[in-house]
Every structure is written in C-alpha cells, then in structure tokens.
C-alpha positions in Angstrom: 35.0 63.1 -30.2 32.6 65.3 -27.8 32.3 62.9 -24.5 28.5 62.0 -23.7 27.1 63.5 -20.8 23.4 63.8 -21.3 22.3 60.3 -20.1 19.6 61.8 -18.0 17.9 63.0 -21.1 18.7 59.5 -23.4 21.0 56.8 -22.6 23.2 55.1 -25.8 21.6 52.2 -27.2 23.2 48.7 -25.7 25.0 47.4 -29.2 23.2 43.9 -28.0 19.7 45.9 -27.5 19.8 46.8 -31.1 21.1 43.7 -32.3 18.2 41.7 -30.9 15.9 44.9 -32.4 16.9 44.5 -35.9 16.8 40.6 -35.1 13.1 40.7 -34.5 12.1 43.4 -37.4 13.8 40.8 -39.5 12.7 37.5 -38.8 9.4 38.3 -38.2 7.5 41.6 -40.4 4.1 40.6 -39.7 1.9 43.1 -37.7 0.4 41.9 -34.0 -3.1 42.6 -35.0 -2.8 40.2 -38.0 -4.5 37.1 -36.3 -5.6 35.7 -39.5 -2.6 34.1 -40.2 0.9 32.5 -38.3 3.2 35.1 -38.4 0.5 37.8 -37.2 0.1 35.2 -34.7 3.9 34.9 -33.6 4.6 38.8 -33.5 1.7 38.8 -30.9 3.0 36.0 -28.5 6.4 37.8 -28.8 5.0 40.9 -27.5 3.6 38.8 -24.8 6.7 37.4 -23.8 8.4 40.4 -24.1 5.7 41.6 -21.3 6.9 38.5 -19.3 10.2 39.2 -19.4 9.9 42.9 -18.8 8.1 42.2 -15.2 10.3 39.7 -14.2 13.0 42.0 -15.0 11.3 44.4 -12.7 10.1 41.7 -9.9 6.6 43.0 -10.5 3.6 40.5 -10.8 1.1 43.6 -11.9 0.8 40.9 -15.0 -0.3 43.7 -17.4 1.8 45.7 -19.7 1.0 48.6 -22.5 3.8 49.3 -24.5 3.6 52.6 -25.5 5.9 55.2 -28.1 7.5 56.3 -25.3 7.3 57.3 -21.6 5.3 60.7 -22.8 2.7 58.4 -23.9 2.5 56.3 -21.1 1.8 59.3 -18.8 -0.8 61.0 -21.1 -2.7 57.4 -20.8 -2.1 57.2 -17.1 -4.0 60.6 -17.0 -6.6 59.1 -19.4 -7.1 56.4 -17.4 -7.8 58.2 -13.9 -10.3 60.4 -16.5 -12.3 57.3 -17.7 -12.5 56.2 -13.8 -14.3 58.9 -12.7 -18.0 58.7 -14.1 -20.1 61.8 -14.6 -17.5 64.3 -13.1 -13.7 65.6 -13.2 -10.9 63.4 -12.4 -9.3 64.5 -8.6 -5.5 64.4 -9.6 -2.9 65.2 -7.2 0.9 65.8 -9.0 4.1 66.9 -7.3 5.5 70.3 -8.5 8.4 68.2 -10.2 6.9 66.1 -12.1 8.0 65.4 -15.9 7.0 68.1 -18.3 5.2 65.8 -20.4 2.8 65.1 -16.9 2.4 68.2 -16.1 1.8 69.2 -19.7 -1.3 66.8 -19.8 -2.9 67.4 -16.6 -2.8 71.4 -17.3 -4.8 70.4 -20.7 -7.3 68.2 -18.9 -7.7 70.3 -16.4 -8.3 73.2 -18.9 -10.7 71.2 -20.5 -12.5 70.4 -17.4 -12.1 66.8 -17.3 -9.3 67.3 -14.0 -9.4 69.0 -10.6 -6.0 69.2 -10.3 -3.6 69.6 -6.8 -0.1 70.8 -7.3 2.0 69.2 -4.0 5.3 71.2 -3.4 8.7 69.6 -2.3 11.3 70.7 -0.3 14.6 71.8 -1.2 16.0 68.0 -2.1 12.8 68.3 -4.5 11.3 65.3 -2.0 7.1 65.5 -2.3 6.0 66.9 0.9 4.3 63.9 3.4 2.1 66.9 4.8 1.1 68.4 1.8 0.2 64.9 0.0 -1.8 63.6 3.0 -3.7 67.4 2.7 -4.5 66.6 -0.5 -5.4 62.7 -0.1 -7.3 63.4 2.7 -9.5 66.3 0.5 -10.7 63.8 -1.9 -8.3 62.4 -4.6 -8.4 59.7 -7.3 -4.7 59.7 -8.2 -1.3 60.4 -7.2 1.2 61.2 -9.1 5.0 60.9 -8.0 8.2 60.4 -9.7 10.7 57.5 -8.8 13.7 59.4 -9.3 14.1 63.3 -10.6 14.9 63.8 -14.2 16.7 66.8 -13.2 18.5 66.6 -10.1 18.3 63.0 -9.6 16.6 63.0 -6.6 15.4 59.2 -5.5 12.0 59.6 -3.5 11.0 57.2 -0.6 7.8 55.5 -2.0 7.3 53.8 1.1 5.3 56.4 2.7 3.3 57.5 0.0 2.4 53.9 -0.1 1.0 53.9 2.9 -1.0 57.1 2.4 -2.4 55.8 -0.8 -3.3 53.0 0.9 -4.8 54.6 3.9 -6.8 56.9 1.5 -7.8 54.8 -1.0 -6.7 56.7 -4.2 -4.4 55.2 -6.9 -0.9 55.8 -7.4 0.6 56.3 -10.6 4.8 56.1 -10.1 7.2 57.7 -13.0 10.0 55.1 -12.8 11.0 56.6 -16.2 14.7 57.3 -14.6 14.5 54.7 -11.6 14.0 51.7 -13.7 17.6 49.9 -14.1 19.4 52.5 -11.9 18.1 51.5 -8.7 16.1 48.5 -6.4 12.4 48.8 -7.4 10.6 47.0 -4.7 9.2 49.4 -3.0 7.9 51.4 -6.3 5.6 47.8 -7.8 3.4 48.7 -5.0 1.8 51.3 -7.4 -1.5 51.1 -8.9 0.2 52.3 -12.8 4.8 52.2 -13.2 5.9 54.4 -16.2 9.6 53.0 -17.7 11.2 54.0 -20.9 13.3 52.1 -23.4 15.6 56.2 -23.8 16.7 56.0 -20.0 17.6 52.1 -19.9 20.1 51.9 -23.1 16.7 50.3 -24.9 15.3 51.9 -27.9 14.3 55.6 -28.2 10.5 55.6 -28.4 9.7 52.8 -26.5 7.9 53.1 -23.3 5.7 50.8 -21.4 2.7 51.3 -18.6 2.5 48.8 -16.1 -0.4 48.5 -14.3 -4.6 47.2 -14.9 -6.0 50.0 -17.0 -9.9 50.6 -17.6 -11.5 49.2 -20.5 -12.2 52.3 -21.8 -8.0 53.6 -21.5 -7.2 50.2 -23.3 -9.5 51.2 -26.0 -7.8 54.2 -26.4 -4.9 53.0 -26.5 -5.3 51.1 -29.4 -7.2 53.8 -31.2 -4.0 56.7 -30.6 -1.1 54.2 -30.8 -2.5 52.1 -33.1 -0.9 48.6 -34.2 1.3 47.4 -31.2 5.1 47.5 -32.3 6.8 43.6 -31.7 10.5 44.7 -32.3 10.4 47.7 -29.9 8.8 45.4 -27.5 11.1 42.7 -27.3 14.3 45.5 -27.4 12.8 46.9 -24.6 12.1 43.8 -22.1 15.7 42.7 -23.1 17.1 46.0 -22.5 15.6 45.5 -18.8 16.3 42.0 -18.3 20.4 43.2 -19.3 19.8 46.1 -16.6 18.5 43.8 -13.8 21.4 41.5 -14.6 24.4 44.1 -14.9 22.6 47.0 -12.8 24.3 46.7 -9.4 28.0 46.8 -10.7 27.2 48.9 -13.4 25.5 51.7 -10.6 28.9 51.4 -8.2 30.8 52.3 -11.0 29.1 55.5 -11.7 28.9 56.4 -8.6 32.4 56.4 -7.9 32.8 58.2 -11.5 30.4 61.0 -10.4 31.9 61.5 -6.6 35.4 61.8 -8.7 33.9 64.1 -11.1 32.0 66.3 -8.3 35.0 66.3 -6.4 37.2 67.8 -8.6 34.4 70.5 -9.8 34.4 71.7 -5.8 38.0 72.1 -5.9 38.5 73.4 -9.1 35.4 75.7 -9.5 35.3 78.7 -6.5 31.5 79.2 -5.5 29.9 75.9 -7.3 27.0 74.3 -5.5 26.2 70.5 -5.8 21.9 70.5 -5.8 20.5 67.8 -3.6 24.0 66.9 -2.1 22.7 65.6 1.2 20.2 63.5 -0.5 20.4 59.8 -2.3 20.9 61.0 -5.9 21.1 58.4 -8.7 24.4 57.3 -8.8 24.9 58.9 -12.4 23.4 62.1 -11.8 25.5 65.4 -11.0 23.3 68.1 -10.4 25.7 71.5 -10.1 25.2 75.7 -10.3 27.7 78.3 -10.6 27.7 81.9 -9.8 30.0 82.8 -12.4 28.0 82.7 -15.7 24.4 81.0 -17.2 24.1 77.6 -17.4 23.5 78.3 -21.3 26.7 79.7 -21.5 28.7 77.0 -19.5 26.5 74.1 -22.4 27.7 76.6 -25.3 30.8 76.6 -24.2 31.3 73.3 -23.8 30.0 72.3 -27.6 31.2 69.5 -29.5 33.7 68.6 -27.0 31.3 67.8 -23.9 27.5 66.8 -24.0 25.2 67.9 -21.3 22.3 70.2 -20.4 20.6 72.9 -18.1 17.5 70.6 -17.4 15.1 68.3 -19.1 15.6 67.6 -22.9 11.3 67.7 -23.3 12.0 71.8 -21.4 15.1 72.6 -24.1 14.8 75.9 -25.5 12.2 77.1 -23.0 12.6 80.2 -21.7 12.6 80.8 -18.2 13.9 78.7 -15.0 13.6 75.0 -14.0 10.3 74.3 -13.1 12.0 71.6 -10.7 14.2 74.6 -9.1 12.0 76.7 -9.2 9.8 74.4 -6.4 12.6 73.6 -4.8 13.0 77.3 -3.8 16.3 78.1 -3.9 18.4 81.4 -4.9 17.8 82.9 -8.5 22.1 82.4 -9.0 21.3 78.6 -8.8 18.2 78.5 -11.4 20.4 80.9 -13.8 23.6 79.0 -13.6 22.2 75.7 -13.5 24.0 72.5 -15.3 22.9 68.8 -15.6 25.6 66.3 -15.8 24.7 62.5 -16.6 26.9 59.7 -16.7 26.1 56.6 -18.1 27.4 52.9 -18.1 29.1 53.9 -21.5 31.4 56.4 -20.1 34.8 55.4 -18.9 37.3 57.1 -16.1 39.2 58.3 -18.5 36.7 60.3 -20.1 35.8 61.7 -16.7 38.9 63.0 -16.3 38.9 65.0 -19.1 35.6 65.8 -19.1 36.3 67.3 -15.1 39.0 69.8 -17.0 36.4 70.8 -19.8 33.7 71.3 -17.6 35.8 73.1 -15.0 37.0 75.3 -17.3 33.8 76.7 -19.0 32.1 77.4 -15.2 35.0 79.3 -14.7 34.8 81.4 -17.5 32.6 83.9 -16.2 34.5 84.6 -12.9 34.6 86.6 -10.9 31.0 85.8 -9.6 28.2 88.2 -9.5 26.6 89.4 -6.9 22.5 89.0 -6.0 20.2 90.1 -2.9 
C-alpha cells in the first residue's frame, strides 16, 4: 500500500467527518433556498449552525461565514470583494510573492482587466513577507493585503502580529489565507483580519469545501450567490464538524507530527549526502518537511517513489507546470534547490511506523542520482 505523504496538498477525510456528511445528505435533501416549505427551512438553519460552530471552532466572533466550493473560491471572492469596494477606479491590492496559485492567478486576471493595481511584496529566504516592503506598499495607497497564514509549500508560519498593526495603522483591509493554518496551529493572532480563507481538503473535512470568513459587500454577497449558486447544507455541516474535531484533538495531534517529521528529517540528513532542509531555522508546521537534493530532480525523486510513497515537488493547483516554484523562486535561493525540490506532508493519519519506512524509500530515491552535480 503506497504510504500518504501529500497532506499539504489534501488531507484524508476523518471516517467521523464523512459519517456526519452522508448523515446530513440523508436526513435532510431539501435545498437552503427552498423557504417555502420546512425542510428548505431546516437545511438553512443547519447551515447557520454549522457557521456557529465553525467560528467557535476557530475563536473568531467575525459572525459571518460564506461557504464556498473550496478555498480557490473563497480567494477569487476575497479579490471580488476588494473590487466592488473601490467605486469608480481599480482596486489597490498588495499580495506577497508566495501566495497560493489560485490568488495570484485571480489578481493577474483582474489586474489584466483593469479592475486591480496590483503590488507584488517579496519575502526573504524563510519565504516570511518583508515588514519593509509591506509598509512601502501600505504607506503608497492600498486597499488590501493579502498574506498567507502558513506556506503551502514550505510550511512557513508567518507572524500576523505585525502586519496587524500595519494594517491597522494604514487603514487597508487584510485578507489572511489560513487555508493550511487552520487546525494545525493557534489562530488568535490571524481573527484579527478583515476576510480568513479555511478549507475543508487541509483539515481532514470534505474536498470542495471552503469557507470566507469575514463582512463582505453587498455587492460580493450577490455574487456569490449568482457563481456558487444554491448553498450546499451537507458540506457545511462536514466542514464546521471537521473544525470543531481539529480544535478539540489539534494540540496532541500537532506534537505528534512533529516529532514524526524531526525523526523523518533526521534520518534524511544522515542518510542523504548534500540534502538541504528549506526554512529549517524557521517555525514550520509541525507536518511539513520541506527538503532539496543535489543529486537528481525532484520529478525524478516523486517518479521514483510511485505507488509506494505519496508526495510532491510543490503545490497540487502548480502540478504539471513547467518551470520552478514560484515560492522558491522568491525566496531566492540556488537553482540546485528549485530543480531538486521535494514536499513531504505528514498528516494525523500516518503512523511511526510508516515513517520509518517511508525515511528508507525516500532516502533511497534522493540518492539515486549521486554523485551530485555541480552549479556556479
């Protein structure tokens, strides 16, 4: 059986998260929008529970919720939302270089529409936002800021704090991608954001299920009923339950993958000559294993690896996109550790034993292409 380690890109599905999914299809098939009768009726008041639960889940009192088809969704009607704000010009956006490809792919369209000035903000080699470089652009004239929570990619977990404070001081809105932060680590310091993106595929909650927390303008609501359409009950309720099981089991459930990953990344170092840990000075997600060899593509060391270990050379929304990491590639760092690039994910599923075999498989295929080659 090929061992799971992809859970950056989509986390397996709690067994008790789909139970209480199929539970709710079941017992109830009316649709939300049918008011004109009980059971529309009941489908609605469980999507606004399931909105109750989700924030208390989250210790957030922003006391609206959009469930969306995913976390993709939610972004593009973040971005919408800034647009609709800003009457009779373009919307001022300011995005970190590292933000998710779905993000970045919306605010390259609006922009190329006209409807966004757009500021790209560059991180350092931890792929943190630059303070400097956001104030710059705060202090030019901005409407929103866009940061992630925690990297998709190298796991990075960003200080919100300050960028709170800039925001503040400023007076722009801050839209936070908790997409991978949400159940993997204390989010007190992120509900201080204007507009929190989470996703049911990175908290073992259903795959298209996303939510956008946050007041949105009339005119973003409306569109979000027109593109969405009929709001989905079941998803809903999975979702808030698969956050109210993460806030409950999240703590024990994060020590234990971190201990799995330091194991893991400690036998790689010995085992692999040359192998570099990205961001290993920095507070990672406690799943998230970041590494690059010299030896051979990170393509290679994934095909070698198939049906027998899961994992990737980046973002699942990037796969099969030629050329680097967009996130490594703003990080700066040598061409050797864009080209032999690997993402390693462990999730609350995975056991030690798996680990352990997993740490020879994986060793194994980075070693493949030894001896290492050479660049300026």
């Amino acid at each position: 059986m090929t061992i799971y380690l992809d859970n950056m890109a989509a986390t397996p599905v709690d067994p008790r998260v789909a139970d209480r999914h199929r539970a709710a299809m079941i017992d109830n098939p009316a649709n939300a929008n049918s008011s004109e009768h009980s059971l529309g009726v009941d489908a609605q008041q469980a999507i606004d529970q399931a909105s109750d639960s989700l924030l208390r889940a989250l210790g957030s009192d922003a006391g609206h919720v959009t469930f969306t088809p995913g976390a993709s969704s939610a972004l593009w009607l973040a971005v919408e939302d800034a647009i609709t704000r800003a009457v009779d010009r373009p919307a001022r956006i300011a995005a970190t270089q590292v933000e998710h490809p779905a993000l970045l792919a919306a605010l390259r369209r609006a922009e190329g529409e006209g409807r966004v000035v757009l500021t790209m903000i560059g991180v350092d080699e931890d792929a943190a936002p630059r303070l400097d470089a956001i104030e710059e652009a705060l202090s030019q004239g901005a409407d929103l800021l866009c940061t992630m929570a925690a990297n998709n990619e190298v796991g990075t977990i960003t200080d919100i704090r300050p960028l709170s404070r800039l925001v503040e001081r400023y007076g722009v809105r801050h839209l936070v991608d908790a997409s991978q932060a949400a159940g993997r680590i204390e989010m007190s310091s992120v509900l201080d954001a204007d507009l929190i993106v989470i996703s049911g595929a990175k908290t073992y909650g259903p795959r298209r299920a996303g939510a956008l927390l946050g007041k949105l303008s009339g005119h973003a609501s409306r569109l979000a009923d027109e593109v969405f359409g009929s709001p989905d009950a079941p998803v809903a309720v999975a979702l808030a339950y698969a956050m109210s099981l993460r806030a409950a089991e999240r703590d024990a459930d994060e020590r234990r993958l971190a201990a799995m990953r330091d194991a893991l990344q400690s036998h790689l170092l010995n085992a692999v000559p040359g192998l570099r840990v990205n961001c290993f000075q920095t507070l990672r997600l406690a799943g998230s294993l970041h590494v690059s060899t010299p030896h051979l593509p990170g393509e290679a060391v994934v095909g070698r690896l198939w049906g027998q270990v899961a994992l990737s050379t980046g973002a699942a929304c990037q796969s099969g996109v030629p050329g680097p990491s967009h996130v490594l590639s703003a990080m700066a760092v040598p061409e050797w550790v864009k080209e032999g690039a690997v993402r390693i994910g462990i999730g609350r599923f995975n056991t030690e034993d798996e680990i352990a075999q997993a740490g020879e498989l994986i060793a194994g295929a980075l070693n493949a292409g030894a001896p290492a080659r050479r660049y300026a």
